[in-house]
N, C-alpha and C positions, 0 to 999 in steps of 0.2 A: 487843673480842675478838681485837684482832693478837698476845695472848700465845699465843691459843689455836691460831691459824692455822697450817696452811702454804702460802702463796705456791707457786703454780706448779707443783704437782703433781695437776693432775687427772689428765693420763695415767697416773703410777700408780695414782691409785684407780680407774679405768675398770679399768684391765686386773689390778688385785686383785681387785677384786669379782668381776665376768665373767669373769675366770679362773679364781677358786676355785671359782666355783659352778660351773664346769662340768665339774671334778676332782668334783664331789660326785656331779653329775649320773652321771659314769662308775661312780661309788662305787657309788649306789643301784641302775643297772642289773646292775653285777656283783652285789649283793647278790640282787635278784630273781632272779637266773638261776640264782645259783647254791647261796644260801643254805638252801634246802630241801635239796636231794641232800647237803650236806655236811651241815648244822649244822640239817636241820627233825626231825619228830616222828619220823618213820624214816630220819635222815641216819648218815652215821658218828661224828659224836658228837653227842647230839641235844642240843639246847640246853635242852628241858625235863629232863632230868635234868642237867644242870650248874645250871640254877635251883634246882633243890631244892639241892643242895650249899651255894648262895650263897647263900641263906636267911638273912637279917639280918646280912648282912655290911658293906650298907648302898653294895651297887653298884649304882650309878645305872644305869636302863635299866627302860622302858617295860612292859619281859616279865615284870616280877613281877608285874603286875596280872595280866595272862595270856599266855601265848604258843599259837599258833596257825599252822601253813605260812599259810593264809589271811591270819591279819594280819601276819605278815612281810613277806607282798606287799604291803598295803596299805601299810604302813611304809614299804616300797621305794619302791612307787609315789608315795607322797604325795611324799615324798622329789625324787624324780628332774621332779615337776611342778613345785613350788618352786624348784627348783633351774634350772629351765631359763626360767623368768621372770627369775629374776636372772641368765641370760644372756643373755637380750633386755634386760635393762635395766629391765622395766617398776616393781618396785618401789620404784627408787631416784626416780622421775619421782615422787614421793608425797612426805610426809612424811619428815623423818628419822626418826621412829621403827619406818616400814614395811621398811625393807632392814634394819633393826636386828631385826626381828621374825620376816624371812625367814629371816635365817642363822642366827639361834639356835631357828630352829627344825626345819632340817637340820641343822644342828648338834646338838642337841639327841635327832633322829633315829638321824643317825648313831652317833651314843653309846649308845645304846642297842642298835644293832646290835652294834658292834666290842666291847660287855662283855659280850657272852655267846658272842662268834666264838672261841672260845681259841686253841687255836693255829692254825687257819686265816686268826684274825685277829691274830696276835703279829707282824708286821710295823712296823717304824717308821716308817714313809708313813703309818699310821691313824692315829698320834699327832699324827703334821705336819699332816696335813689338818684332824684336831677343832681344834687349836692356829691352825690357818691361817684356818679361818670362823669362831670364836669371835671372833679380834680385826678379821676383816672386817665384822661385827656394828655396828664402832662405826667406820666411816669415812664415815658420812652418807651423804645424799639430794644428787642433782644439784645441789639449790638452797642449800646450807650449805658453808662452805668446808672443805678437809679437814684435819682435827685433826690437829696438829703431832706430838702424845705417839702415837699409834697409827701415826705412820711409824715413829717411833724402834722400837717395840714391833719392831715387823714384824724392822726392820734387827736389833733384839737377837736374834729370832728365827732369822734367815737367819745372823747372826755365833754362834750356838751348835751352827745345822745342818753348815757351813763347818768352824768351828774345830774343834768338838767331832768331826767325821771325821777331820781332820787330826793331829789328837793320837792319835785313836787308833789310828792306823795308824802313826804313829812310834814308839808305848809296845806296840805287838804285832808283828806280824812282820818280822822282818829283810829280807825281800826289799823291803819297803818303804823302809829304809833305804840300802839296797845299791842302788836303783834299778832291780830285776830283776821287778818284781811283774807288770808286762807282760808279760814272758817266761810267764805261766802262765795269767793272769786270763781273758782273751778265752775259752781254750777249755775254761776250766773254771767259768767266771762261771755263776750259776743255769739263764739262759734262753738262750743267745743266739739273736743275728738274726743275719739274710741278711748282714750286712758284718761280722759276728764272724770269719768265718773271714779275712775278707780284713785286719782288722786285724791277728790272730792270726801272720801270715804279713809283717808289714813286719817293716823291719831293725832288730835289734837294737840300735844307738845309736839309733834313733826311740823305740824301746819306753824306755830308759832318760831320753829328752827331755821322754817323755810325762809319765812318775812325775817328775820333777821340777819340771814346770810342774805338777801336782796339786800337790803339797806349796808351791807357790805363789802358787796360788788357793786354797789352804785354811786355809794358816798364816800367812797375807802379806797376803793381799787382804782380807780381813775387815775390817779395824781399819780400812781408809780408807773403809770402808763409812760411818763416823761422822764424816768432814769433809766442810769446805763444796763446796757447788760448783764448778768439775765434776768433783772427785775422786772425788768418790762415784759420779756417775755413770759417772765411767771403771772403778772397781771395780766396777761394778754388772756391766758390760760387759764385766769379766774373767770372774766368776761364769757369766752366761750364755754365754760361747761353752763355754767347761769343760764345763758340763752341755749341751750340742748337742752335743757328742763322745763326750761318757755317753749320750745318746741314740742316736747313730749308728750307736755299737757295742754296744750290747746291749738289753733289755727287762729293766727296771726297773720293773716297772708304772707309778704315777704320779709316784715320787721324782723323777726329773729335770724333767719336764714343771713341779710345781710349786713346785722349788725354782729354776725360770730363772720362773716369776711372783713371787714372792716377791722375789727380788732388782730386780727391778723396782720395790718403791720406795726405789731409792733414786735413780731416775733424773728426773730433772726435765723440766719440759716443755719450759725451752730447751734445750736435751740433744739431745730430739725434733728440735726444730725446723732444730739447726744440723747434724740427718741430713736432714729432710724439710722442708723449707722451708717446703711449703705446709699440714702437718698447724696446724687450731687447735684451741682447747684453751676452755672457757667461764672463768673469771673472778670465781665466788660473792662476793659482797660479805662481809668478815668480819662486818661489823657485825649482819650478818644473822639472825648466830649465834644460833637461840634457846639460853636460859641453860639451859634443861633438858638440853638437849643437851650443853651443856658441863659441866654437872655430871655426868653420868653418865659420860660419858668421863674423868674425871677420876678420880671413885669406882675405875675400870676399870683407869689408870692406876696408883693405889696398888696396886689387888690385882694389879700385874704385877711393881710394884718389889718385890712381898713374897715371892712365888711366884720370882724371880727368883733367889732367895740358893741353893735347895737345887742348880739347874743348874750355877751360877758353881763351884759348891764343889766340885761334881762335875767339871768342868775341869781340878783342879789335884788330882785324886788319882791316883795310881799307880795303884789298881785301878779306873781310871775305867770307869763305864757306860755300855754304849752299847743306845740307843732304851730308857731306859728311863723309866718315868711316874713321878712325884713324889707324883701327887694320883690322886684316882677320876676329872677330870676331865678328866684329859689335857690339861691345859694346864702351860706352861711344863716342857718335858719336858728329857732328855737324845736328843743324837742321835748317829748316829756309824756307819758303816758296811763293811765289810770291811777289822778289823784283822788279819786273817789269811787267806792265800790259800792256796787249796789246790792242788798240785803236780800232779795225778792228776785225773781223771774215773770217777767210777765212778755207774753208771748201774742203775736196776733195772727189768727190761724183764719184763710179766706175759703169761705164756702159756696158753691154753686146748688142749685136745684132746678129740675123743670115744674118741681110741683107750685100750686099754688103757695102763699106764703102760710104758714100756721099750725098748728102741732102736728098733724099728717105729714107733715114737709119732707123726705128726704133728702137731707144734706149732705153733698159731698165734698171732702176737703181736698185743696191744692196744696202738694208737696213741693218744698220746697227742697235744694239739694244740700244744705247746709245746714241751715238754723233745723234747732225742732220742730217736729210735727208730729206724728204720729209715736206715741210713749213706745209703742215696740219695737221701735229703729235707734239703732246701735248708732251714737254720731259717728262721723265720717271724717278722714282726713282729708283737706284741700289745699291747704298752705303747701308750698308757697304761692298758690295761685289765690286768686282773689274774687271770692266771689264779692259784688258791690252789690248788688239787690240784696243780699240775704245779711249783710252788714247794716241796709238802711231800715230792714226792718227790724235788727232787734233795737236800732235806735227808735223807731215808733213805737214799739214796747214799753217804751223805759217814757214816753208820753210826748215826744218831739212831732212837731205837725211837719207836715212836707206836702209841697203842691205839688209830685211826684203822683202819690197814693191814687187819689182819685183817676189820674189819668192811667194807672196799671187796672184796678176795678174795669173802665171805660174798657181798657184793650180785653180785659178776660172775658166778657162781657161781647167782644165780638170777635172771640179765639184768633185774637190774632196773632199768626205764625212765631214771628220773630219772639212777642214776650213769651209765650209758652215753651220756645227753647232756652231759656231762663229760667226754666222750674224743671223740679224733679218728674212728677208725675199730674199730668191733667187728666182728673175723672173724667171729663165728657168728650177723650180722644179727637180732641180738634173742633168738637162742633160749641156751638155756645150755648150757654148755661141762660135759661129764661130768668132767674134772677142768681143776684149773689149780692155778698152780704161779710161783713168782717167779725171776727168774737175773740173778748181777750180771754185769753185763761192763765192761772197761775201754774207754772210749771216745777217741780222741786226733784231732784234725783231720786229715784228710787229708794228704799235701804236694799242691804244684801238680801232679807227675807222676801223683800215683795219681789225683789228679780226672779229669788230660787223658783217663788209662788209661782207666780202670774207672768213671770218673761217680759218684763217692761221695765224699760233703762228710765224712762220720766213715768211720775204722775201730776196729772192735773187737773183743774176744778176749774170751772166756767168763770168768768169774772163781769159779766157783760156783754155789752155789744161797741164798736167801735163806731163801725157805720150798719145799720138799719137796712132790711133789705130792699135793693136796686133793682129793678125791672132792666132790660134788655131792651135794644132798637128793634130786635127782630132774631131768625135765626138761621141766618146766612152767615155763615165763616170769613171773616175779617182777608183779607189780603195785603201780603207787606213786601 
């Protein structure tokens, strides 16, 4: 079994496995929490009627037997218990076909959540992650050594997540080319965090040093991801500080978190050792190998060289796709992430009143726990969790219409429970708002002076109205 092997990587599969699982872990919790108020029997877009729509289309997902808020949770739940065993470890102390059985079976979970989330779930993190436990499925039990073909997998995987953002940011906007994409990204990026403004704000040849070292760690560093030792592990090592700086400055939900585990195998455990001297590592005898085991990874292997062609092709096309699926199963996907930056901030901030409508009015705003709101709030870190409302509206910002919206308006409008524990702060403490009403504003960082001033991380200027204001059924508190 030495063909099957790889020598010396059990630190990557510790911190594959227990890594991944516990991106899944985050997954299922975000799903519980939040999957009803969006996507349940009374959410904004309910998932039982998107079932009917999908009706023999032959998408995989657990919900066509039946869907229910109740078993969503249980889904969730079973989900996040599984998952957090294979972050202690305990199923891989078993059999190899026990951690095999875990992941494809959060996996399996998941899949069935993310094909009926539509667009709250149309992110390309949810593709990475199915993609990411699927092939952690076949990296064995503590006592089997780790399969050779399922590192490479991983490494193809991380070299399409890599390359394929780096293409597409050189085949889409110019500012990426010109080296200026920093000049706009921090304060206009989806979510930012607490050290967005302070990136936001260094020197302009930084910003231009920064997009340059992206463009190689993205277009450069990949390919040494596939030579011997210790090259790979020094590219491994380019990959993850890159994605530490993607963390630093912004929220990403889980893409950075586990695209710096993912690059990880390709780092070896003398790698480790000649950082940490005293780190050891166990040592599975190959021979050990049962043959079942290798046959099925092997099986596994061919459906990756096969699944692999539609990705590759999509690399080398002019209108190349980014984060998109091949299969139903969300394996072997396309990835690729802001080939185009936007210049501007525009923000849609929802406001209730009991007054009549008209320049008397007072307006009250709804906080949201993520996006901006209120110029005197410090953003906030969230990643690796995800917020999905506060993701959809800086995409209405930016002008995308969504049959979502109206029906969030509708819920504030009759404070109902569930969407309100999806927001930061509700001015009218649970009761509803006699009308409400949406306004864009332009939002732009602060400078250092207006901070020192005035104590305000954003300022912003009115830009209009989005939606006009909406009167109320009444004002009885919503029930969910």
């Amino acid at each position: 079994m030495e063909w099957f092997s790889a020598e010396g990587y059990e630190f990557a599969r510790q911190v594959l496995q227990r890594g991944i699982a516990a991106v899944y872990l985050i997954a299922f919790l975000s799903a519980a929490a939040q999957f009803p108020a969006l996507l349940g029997e009374n959410g904004l877009l309910p998932a039982p009627q998107f079932l009917v729509r999908i009706k023999g289309r032959g998408i995989p997902t657990l919900f066509h037997w039946h869907y229910s808020d109740r078993f969503l949770l249980a889904v969730a739940w079973a989900g996040a218990a599984v998952s957090a065993l294979l972050v202690a470890g305990v199923p891989q102390t078993g059999p190899w076909w026990l951690p095999m059985a875990a992941f494809l079976f959060i996996w399996g979970l998941y899949l069935s959540v993310v094909n009926i989330g539509q667009t709250f779930y149309g992110f390309g993190w949810e593709s990475l992650l199915l993609e990411a436990g699927f092939l952690a499925a076949f990296l064995g039990s503590d006592d089997v050594a780790v399969p050779v073909a399922v590192l490479w997998a991983f490494r193809w995987l991380v070299f399409r997540l890599e390359f394929g953002a780096g293409l597409i940011k050189m085949r889409g906007d110019k500012v990426w080319r010109d080296l200026t994409a920093l000049y706009y990204h921090h304060e206009t990026q989806p979510m930012p965090n607490p050290a967005s403004w302070f990136f936001h704000h260094l020197p302009k040849p930084l910003h231009r040093m920064e997009v340059l070292g992206n463009h190689f760690a993205q277009l450069v560093v990949p390919f040494f991801l596939f030579f011997p030792q210790p090259v790979a592990s020094i590219a491994a090592a380019v990959v993850i500080v890159t994605q530490f700086w993607l963390v630093l400055s912004g929220n990403f939900a889980w893409l950075n978190v586990l695209t710096i585990l993912l690059a990880c195998t390709a780092i070896s455990d003398s790698a480790v050792q000649a950082v940490l001297p005293e780190a050891q590592f166990a040592a599975p005898d190959p021979a050990a190998t049962p043959v079942a085991f290798a046959v099925v990874v092997s099986a596994v292997t061919l459906a990756v060289l096969y699944w692999a062609r539609a990705p590759l092709k999509n690399l080398f096309r002019r209108d190349q796709l980014m984060n998109a699926s091949f299969n139903r199963w969300h394996l072997s996907n396309a990835y690729g992430a802001f080939g185009s930056i936007t210049r501007h901030r525009n923000e849609v901030v929802i406001e209730g009143t009991n007054d009549p409508p008209g320049p008397d009015a007072r307006w009250l705003e709804y906080e949201f726990k993520g996006k901006p709101g209120d110029p005197r709030r410090m953003p906030r870190q969230f990643a690796p969790y995800h917020l999905r409302l506060d993701w959809l509206m800086w995409f209405l910002g930016l002008g995308a219409s969504g049959a979502w919206f109206p029906v969030l308006l509708r819920k504030l409008l009759t404070a109902d429970r569930r969407t309100l524990r999806l927001l930061r702060r509700d001015p009218f403490d649970g009761e509803p708002p006699r009308w409400i009403r949406a306004r864009v504003y332009r939002y732009r960082f602060s400078t250092p002076a207006e901070l020192r001033r005035e104590r305000v991380w954003w300022v912003r200027e009115p830009r209009g109205f989005l939606v006009d204001p909406v009167e109320g059924p009444g004002t009885t508190p919503g029930r969910s």
